[in-house]
VMD Tcl script that builds the backbone (N, CA, C; Angstrom):
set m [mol new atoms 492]
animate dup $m
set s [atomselect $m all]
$s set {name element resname resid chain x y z} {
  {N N UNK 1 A 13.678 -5.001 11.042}
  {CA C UNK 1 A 12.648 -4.525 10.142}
  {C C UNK 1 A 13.267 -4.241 8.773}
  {N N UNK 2 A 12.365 -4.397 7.219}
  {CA C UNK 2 A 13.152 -4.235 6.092}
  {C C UNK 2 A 12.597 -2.788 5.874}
  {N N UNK 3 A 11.817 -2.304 6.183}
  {CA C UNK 3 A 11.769 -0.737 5.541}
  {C C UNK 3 A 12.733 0.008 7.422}
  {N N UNK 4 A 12.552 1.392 6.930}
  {CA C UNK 4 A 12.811 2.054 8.432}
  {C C UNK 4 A 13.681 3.222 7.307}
  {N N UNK 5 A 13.973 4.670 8.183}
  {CA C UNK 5 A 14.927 5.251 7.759}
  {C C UNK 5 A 14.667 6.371 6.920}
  {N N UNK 6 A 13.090 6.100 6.228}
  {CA C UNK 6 A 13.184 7.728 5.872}
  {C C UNK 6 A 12.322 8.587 6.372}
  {N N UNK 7 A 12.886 10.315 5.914}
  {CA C UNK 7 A 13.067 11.032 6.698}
  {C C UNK 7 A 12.132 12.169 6.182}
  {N N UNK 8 A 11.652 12.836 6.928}
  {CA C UNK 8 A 10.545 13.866 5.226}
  {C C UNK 8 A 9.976 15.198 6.492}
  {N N UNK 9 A 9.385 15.615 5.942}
  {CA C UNK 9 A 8.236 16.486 6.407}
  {C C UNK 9 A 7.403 15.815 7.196}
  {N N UNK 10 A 6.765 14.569 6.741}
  {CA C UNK 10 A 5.348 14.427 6.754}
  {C C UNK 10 A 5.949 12.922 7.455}
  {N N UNK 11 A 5.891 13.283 8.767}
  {CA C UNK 11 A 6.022 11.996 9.473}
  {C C UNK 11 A 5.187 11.663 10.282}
  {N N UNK 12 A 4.240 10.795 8.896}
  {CA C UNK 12 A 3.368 9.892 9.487}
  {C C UNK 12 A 3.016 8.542 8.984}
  {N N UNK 13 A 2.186 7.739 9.846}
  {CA C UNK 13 A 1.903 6.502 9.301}
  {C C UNK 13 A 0.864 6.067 9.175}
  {N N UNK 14 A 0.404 4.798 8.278}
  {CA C UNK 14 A -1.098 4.745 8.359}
  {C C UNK 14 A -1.237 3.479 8.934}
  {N N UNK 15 A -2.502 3.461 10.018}
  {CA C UNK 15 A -2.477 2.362 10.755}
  {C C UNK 15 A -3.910 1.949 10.268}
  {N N UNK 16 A -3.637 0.183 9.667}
  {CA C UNK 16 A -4.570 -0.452 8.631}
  {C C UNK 16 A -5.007 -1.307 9.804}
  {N N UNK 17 A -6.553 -1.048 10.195}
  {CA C UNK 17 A -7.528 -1.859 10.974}
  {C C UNK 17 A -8.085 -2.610 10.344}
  {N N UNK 18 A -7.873 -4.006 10.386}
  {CA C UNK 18 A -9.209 -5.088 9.572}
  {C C UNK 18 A -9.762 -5.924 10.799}
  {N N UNK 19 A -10.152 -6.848 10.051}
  {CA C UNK 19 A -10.769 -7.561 10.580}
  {C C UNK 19 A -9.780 -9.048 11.113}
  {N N UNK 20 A -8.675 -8.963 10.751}
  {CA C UNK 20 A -7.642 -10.032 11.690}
  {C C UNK 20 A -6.968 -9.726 11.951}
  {N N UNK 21 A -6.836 -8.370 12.355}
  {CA C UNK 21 A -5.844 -7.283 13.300}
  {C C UNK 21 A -5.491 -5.941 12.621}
  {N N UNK 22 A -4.470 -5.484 12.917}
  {CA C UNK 22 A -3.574 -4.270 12.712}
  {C C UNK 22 A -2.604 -4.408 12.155}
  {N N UNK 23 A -1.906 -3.738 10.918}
  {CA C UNK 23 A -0.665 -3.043 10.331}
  {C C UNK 23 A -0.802 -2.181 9.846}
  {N N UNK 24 A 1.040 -1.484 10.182}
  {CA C UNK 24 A 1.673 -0.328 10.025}
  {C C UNK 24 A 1.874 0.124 8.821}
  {N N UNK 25 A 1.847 0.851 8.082}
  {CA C UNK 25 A 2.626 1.655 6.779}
  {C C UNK 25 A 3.528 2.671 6.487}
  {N N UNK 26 A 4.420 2.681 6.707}
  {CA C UNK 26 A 5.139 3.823 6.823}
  {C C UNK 26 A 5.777 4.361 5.391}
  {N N UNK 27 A 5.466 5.773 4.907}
  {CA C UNK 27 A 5.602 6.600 3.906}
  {C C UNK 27 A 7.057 6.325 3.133}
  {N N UNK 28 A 7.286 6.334 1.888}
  {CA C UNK 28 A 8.375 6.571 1.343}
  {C C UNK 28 A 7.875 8.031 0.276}
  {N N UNK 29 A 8.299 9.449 1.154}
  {CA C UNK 29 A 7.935 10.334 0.832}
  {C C UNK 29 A 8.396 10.910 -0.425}
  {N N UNK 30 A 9.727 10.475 -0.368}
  {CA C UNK 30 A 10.782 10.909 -1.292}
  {C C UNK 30 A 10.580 9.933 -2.436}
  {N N UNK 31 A 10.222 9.200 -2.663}
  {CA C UNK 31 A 10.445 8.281 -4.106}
  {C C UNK 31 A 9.484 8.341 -4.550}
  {N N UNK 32 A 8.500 8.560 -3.566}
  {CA C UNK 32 A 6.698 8.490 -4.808}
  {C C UNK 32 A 6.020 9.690 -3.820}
  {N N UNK 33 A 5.758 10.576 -3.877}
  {CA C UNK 33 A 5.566 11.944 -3.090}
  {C C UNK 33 A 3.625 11.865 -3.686}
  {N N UNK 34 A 3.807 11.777 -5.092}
  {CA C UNK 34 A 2.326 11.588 -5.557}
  {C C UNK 34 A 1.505 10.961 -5.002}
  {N N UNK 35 A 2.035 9.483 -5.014}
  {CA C UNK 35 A 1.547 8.148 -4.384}
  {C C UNK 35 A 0.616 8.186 -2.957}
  {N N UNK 36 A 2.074 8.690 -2.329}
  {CA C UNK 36 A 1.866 8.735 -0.968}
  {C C UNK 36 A 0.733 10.018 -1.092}
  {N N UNK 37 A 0.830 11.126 -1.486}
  {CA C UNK 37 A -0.288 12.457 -1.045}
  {C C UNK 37 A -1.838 11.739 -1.416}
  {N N UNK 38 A -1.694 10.878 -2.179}
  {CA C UNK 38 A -3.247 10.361 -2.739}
  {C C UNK 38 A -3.709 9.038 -1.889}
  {N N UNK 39 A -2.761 8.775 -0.985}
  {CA C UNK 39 A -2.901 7.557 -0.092}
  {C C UNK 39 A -3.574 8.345 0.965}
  {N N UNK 40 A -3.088 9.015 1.580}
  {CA C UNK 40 A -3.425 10.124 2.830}
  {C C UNK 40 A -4.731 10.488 2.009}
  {N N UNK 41 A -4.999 11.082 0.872}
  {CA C UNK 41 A -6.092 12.111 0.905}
  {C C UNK 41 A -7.025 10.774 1.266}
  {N N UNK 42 A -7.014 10.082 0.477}
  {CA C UNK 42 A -7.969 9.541 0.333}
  {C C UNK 42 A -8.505 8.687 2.110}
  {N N UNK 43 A -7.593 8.486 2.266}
  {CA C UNK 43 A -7.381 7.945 3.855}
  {C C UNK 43 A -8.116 8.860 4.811}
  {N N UNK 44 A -8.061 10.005 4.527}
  {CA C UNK 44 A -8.705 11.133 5.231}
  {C C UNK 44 A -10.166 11.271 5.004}
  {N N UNK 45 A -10.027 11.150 3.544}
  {CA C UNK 45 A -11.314 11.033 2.981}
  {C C UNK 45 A -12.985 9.996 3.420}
  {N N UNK 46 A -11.958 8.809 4.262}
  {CA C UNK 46 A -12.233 7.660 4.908}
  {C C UNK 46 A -12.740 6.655 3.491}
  {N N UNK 47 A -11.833 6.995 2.505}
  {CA C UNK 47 A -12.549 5.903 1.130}
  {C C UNK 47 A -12.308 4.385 1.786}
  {N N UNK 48 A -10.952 4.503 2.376}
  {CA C UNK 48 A -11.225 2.491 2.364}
  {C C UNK 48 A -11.830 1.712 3.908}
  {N N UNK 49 A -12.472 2.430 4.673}
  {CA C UNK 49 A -13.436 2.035 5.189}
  {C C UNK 49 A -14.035 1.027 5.294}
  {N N UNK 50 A -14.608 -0.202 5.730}
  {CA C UNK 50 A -15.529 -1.434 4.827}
  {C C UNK 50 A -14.820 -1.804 3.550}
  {N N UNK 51 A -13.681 -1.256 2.803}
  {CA C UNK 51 A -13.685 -2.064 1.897}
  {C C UNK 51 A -12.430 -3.329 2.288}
  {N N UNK 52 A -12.891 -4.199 1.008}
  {CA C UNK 52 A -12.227 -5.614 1.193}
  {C C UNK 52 A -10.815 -5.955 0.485}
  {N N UNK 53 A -10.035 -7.254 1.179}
  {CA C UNK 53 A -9.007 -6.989 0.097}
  {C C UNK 53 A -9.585 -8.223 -0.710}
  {N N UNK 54 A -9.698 -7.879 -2.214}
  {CA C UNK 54 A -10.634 -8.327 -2.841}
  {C C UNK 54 A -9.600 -9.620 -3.980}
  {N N UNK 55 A -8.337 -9.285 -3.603}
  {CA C UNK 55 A -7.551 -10.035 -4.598}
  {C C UNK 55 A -6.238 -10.686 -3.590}
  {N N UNK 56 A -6.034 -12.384 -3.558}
  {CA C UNK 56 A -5.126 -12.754 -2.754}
  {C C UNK 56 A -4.514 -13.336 -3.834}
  {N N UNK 57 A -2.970 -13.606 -4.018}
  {CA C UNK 57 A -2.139 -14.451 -4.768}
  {C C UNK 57 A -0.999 -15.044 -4.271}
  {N N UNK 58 A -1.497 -16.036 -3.898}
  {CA C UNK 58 A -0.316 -17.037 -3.337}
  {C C UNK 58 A 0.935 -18.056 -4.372}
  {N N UNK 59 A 0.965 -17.793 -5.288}
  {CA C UNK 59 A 1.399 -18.220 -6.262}
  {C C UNK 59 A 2.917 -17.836 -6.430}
  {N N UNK 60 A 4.128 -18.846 -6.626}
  {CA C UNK 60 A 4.929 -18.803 -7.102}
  {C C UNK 60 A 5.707 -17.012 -8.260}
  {N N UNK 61 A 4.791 -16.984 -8.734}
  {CA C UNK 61 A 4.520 -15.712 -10.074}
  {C C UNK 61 A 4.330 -14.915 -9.075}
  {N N UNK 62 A 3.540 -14.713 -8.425}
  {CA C UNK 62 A 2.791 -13.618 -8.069}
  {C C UNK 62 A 2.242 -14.056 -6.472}
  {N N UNK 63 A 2.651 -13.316 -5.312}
  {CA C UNK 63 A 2.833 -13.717 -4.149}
  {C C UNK 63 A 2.456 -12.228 -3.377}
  {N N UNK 64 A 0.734 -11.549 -3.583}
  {CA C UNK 64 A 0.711 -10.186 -2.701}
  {C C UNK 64 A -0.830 -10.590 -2.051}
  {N N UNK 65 A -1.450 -9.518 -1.475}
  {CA C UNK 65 A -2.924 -9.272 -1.392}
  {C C UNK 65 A -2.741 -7.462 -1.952}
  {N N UNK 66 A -4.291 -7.018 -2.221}
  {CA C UNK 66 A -4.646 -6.351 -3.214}
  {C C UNK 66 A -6.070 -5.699 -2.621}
  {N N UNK 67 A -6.322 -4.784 -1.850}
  {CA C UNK 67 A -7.418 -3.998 -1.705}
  {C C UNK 67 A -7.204 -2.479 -1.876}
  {N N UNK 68 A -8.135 -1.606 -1.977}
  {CA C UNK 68 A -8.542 -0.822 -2.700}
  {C C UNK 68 A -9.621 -0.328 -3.433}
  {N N UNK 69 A -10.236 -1.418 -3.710}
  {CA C UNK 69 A -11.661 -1.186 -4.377}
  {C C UNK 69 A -12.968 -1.111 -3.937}
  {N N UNK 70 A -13.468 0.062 -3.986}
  {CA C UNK 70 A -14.769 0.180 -4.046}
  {C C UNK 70 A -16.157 -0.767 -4.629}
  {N N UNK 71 A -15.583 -1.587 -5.737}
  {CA C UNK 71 A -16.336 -2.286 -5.667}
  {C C UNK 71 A -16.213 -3.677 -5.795}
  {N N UNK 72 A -14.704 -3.758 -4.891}
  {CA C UNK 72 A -14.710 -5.370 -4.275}
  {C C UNK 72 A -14.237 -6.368 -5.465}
  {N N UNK 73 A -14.142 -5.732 -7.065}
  {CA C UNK 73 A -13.770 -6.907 -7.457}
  {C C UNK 73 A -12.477 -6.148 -8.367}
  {N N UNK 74 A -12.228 -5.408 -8.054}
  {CA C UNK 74 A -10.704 -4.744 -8.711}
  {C C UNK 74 A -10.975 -4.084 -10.158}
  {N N UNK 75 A -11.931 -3.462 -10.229}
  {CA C UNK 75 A -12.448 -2.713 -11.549}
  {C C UNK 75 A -12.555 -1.353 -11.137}
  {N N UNK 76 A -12.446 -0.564 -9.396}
  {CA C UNK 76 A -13.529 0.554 -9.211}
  {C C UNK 76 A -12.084 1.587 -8.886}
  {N N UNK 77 A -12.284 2.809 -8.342}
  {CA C UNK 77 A -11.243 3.406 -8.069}
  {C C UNK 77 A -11.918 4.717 -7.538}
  {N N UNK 78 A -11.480 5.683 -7.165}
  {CA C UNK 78 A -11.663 7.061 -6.544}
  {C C UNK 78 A -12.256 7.977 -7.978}
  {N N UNK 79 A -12.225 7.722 -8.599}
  {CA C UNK 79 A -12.833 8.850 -10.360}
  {C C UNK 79 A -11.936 9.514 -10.502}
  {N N UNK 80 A -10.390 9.243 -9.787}
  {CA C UNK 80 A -9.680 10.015 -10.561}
  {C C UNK 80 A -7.895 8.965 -10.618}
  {N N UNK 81 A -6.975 9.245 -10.997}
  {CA C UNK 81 A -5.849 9.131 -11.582}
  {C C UNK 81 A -4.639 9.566 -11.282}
  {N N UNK 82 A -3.815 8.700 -11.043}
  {CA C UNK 82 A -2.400 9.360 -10.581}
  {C C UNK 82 A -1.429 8.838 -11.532}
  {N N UNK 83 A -0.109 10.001 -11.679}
  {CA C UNK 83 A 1.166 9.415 -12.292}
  {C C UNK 83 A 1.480 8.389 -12.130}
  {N N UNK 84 A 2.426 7.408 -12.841}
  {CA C UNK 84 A 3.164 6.348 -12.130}
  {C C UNK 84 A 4.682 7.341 -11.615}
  {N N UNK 85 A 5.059 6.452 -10.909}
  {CA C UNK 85 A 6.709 7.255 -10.580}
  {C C UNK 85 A 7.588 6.231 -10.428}
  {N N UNK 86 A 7.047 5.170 -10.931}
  {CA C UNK 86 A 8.461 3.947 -11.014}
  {C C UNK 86 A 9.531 4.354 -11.674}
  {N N UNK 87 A 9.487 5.512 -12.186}
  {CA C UNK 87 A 10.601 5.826 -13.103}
  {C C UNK 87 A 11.311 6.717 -11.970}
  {N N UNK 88 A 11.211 7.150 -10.947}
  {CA C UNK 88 A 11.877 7.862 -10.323}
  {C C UNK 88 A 12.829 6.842 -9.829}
  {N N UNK 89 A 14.394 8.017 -9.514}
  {CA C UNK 89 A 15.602 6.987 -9.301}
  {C C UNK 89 A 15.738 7.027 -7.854}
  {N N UNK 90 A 14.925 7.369 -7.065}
  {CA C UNK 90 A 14.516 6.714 -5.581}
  {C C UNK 90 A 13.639 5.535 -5.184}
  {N N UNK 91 A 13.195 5.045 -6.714}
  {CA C UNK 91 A 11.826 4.224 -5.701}
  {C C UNK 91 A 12.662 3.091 -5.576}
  {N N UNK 92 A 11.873 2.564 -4.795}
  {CA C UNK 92 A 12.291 1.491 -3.888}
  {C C UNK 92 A 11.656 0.204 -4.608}
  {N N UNK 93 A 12.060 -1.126 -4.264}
  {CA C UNK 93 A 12.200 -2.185 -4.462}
  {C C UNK 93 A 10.730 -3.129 -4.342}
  {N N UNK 94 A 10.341 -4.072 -5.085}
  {CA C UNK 94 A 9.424 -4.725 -4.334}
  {C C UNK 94 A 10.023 -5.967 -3.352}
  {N N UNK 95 A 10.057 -5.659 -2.124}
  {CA C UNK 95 A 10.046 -6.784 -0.803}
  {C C UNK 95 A 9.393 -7.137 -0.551}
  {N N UNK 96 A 9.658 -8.184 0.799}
  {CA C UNK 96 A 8.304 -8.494 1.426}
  {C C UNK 96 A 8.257 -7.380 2.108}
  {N N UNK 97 A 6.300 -6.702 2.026}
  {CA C UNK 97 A 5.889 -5.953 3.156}
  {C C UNK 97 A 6.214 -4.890 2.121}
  {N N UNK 98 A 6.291 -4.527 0.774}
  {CA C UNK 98 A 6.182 -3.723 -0.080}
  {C C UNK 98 A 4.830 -2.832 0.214}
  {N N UNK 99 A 4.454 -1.704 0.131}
  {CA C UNK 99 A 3.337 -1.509 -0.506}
  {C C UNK 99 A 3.130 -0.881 -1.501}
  {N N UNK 100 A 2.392 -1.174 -2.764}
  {CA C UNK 100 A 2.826 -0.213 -4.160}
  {C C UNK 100 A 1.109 -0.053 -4.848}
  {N N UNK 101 A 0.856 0.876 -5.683}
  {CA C UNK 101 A -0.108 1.314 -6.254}
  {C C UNK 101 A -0.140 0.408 -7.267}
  {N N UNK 102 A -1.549 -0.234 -7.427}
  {CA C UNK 102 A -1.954 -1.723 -8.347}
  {C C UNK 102 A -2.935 -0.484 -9.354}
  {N N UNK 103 A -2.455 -1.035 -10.896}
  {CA C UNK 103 A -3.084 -0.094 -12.077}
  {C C UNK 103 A -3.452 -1.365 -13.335}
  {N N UNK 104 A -4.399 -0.768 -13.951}
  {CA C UNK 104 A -4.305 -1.816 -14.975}
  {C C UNK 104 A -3.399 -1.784 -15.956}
  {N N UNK 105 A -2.739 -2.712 -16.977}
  {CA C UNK 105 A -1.909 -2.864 -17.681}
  {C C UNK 105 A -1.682 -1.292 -18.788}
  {N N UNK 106 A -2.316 -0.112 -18.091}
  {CA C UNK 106 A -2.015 1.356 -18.224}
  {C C UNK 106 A -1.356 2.218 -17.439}
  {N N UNK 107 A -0.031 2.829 -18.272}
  {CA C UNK 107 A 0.220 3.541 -17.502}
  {C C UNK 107 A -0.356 4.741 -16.922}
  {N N UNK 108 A -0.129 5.324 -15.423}
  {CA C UNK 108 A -0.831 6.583 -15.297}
  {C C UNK 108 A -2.173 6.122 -14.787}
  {N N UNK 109 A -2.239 4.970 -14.281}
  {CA C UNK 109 A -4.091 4.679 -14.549}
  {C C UNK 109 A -4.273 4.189 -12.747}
  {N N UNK 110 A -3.154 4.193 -12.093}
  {CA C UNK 110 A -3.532 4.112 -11.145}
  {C C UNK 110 A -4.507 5.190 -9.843}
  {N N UNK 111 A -5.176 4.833 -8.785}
  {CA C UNK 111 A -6.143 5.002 -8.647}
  {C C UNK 111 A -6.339 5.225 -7.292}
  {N N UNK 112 A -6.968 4.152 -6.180}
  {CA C UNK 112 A -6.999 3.619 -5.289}
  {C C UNK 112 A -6.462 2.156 -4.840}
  {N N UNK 113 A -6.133 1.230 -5.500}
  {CA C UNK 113 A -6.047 -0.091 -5.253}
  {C C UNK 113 A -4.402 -0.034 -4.880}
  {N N UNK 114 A -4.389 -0.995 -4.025}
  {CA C UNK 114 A -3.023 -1.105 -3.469}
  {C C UNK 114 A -2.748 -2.360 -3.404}
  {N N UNK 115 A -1.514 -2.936 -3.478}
  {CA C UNK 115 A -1.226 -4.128 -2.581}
  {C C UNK 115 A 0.264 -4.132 -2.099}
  {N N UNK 116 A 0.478 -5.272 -1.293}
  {CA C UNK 116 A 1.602 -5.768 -0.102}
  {C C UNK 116 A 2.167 -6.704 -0.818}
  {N N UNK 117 A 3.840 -6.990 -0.774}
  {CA C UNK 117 A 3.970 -7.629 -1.092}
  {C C UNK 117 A 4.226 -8.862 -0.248}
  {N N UNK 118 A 3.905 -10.127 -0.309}
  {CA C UNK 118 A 4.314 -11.400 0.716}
  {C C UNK 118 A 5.527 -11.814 0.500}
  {N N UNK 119 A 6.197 -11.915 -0.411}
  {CA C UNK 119 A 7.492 -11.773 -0.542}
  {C C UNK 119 A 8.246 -11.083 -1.404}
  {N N UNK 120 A 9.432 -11.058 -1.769}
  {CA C UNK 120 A 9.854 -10.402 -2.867}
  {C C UNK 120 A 9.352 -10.207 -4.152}
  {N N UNK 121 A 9.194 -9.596 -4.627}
  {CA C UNK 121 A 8.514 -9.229 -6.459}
  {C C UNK 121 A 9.544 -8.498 -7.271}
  {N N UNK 122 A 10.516 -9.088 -7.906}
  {CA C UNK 122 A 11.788 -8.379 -8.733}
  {C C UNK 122 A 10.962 -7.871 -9.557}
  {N N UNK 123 A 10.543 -8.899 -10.293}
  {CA C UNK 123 A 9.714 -9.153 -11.635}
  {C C UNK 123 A 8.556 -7.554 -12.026}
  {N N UNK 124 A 8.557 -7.216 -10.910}
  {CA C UNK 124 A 7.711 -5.755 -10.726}
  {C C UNK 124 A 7.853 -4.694 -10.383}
  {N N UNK 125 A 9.092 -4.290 -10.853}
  {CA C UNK 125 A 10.408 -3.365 -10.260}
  {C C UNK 125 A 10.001 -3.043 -11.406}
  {N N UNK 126 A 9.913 -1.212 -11.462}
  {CA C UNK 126 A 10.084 -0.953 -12.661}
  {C C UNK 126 A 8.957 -0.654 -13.472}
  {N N UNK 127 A 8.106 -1.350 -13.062}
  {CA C UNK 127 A 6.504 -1.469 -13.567}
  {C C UNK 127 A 5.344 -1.164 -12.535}
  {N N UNK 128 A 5.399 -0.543 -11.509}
  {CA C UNK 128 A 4.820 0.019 -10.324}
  {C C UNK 128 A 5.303 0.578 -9.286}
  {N N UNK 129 A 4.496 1.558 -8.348}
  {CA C UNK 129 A 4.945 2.556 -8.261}
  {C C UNK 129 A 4.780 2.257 -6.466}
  {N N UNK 130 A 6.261 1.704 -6.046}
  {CA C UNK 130 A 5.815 1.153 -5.043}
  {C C UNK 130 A 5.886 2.744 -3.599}
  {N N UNK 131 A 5.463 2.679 -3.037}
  {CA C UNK 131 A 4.982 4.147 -1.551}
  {C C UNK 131 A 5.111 4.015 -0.528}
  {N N UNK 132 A 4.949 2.597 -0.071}
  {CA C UNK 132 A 5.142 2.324 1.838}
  {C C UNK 132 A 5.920 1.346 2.087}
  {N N UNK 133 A 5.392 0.604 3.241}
  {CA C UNK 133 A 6.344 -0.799 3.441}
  {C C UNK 133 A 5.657 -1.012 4.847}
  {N N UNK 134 A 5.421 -2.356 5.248}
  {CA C UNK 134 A 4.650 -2.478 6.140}
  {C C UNK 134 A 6.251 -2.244 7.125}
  {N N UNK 135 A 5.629 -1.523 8.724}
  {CA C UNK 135 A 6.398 -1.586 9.405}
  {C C UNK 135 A 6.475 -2.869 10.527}
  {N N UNK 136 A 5.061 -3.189 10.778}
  {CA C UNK 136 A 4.425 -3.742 12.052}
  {C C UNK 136 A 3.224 -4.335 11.944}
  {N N UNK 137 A 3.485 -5.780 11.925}
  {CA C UNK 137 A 2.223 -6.399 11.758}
  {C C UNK 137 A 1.671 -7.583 10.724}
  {N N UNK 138 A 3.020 -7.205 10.236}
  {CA C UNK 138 A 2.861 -8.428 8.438}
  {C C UNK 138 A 2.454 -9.410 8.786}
  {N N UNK 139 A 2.245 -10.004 9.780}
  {CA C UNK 139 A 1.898 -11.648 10.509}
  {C C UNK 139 A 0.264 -11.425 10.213}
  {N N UNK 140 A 0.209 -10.467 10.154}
  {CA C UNK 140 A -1.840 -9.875 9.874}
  {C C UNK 140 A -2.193 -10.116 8.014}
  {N N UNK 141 A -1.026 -9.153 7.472}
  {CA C UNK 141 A -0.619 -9.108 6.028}
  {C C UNK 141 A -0.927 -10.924 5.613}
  {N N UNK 142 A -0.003 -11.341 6.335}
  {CA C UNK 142 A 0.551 -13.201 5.608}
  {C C UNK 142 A -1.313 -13.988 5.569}
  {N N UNK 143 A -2.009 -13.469 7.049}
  {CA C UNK 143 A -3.291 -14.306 7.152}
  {C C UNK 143 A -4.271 -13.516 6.640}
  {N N UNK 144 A -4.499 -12.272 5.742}
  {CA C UNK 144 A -5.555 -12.083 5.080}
  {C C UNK 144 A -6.200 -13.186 4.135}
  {N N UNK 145 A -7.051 -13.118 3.453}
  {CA C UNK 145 A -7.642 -14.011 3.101}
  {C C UNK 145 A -8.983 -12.808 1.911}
  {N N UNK 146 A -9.219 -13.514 0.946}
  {CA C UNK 146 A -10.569 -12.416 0.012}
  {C C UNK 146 A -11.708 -12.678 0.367}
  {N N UNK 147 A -11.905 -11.685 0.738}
  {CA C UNK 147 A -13.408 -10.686 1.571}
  {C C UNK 147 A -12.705 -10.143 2.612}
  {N N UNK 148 A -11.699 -10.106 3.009}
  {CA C UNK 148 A -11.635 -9.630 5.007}
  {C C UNK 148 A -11.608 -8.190 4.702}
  {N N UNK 149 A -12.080 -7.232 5.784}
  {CA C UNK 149 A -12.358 -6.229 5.719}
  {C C UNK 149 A -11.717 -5.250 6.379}
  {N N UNK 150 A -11.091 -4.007 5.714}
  {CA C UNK 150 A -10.516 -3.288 6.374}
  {C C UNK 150 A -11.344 -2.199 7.046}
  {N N UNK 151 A -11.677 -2.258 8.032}
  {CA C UNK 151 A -12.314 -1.540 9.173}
  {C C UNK 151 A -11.970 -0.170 8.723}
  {N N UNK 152 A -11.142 0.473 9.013}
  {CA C UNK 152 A -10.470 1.934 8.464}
  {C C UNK 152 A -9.017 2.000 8.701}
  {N N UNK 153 A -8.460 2.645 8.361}
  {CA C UNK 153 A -7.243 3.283 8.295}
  {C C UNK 153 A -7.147 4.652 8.428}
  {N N UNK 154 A -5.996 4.964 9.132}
  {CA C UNK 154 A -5.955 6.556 10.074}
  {C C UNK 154 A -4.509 6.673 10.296}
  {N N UNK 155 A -4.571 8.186 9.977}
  {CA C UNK 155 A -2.926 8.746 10.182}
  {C C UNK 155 A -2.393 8.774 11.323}
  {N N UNK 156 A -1.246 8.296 11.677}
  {CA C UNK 156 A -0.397 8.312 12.817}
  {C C UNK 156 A 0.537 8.989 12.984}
  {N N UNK 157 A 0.989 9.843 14.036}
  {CA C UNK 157 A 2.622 9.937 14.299}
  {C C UNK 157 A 3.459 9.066 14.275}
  {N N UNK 158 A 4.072 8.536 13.318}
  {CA C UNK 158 A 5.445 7.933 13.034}
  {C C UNK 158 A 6.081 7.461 14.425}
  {N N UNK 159 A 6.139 8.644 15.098}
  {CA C UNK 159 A 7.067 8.581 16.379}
  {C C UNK 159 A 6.182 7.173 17.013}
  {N N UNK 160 A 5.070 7.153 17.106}
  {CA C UNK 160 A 4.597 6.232 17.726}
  {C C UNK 160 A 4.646 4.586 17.275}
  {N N UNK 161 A 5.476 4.708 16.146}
  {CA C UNK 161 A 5.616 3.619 15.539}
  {C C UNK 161 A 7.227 2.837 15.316}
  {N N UNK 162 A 8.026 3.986 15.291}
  {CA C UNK 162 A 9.362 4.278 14.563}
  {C C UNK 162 A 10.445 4.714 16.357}
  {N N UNK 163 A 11.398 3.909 16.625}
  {CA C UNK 163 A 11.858 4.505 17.109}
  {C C UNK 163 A 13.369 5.345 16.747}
  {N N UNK 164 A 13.591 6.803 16.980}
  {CA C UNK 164 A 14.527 7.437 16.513}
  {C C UNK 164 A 15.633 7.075 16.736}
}
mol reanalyze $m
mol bondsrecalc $m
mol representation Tube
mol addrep $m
């Protein structure tokens, strides 16, 4: 596995139900602490529910999927706003199986929208504020497709995911 290993308080994970299966997310608590608390609230909140991943990029440049939005076409967000923390000297890398907070070409403006990365993203190091990493399941990640629907997502014990 390319993520695994960190260690926090808050050991848990979020398990992403769609509609062509299941994956894992597991927290990088320590490098984006913001990130991650507004992933959970909102997760709790049950915001991404029915929503879709509304943006796929298979492209050379640019190689993720992208849901988050409320209204399906990557304009909508929760009504409110989070820091970026790419500047923190813990965050982590974009890999494959990244997961990082998607903002518009503003800083600070991120929101709800997320995406995965399908493979490596150097090019975006630095410029987003990456929070999880898929643990389990990326074979689900690789066959999304725009419209598929994420059923809900729900907090897990780690332990049930992670072995110590």
């Amino acid at each position: 596995m390319p993520f695994g290993g960190e260690k926090g308080p808050q050991e848990q994970v979020a398990v992403v139900k769609t509609v062509k299966g299941t994956f894992v997310i597991e927290f990088y608590n320590e490098s984006a602490p913001i990130a991650v608390e507004n992933f959970k609230k909102l997760i709790n909140l049950k915001f991404y529910d029915e929503l879709t991943f509304h943006r796929i990029m298979k492209t050379p440049g640019l190689n993720i999927v992208q849901g988050g939005c409320p209204k399906g076409d990557g304009t909508g967000g929760p009504g409110w706003t989070i820091v970026d923390e790419y500047t923190n000297p813990n965050q982590r890398k974009h890999l494959r199986g990244t997961v990082a907070m998607a903002r518009p070409n503003r800083p600070d403006s991120a929101g709800s929208q997320f995406y995965i990365c399908l493979e490596p993203q150097p090019h975006l190091d630095g410029s987003y504020t990456t929070f999880g990493g898929v643990i389990q399941g990326m074979e689900v990640v690789d066959n999304l497709v725009i419209g598929d629907v994420i059923t809900n997502i729900r907090l897990e014990a780690k332990s049930k995911y992670v072995k110590s």
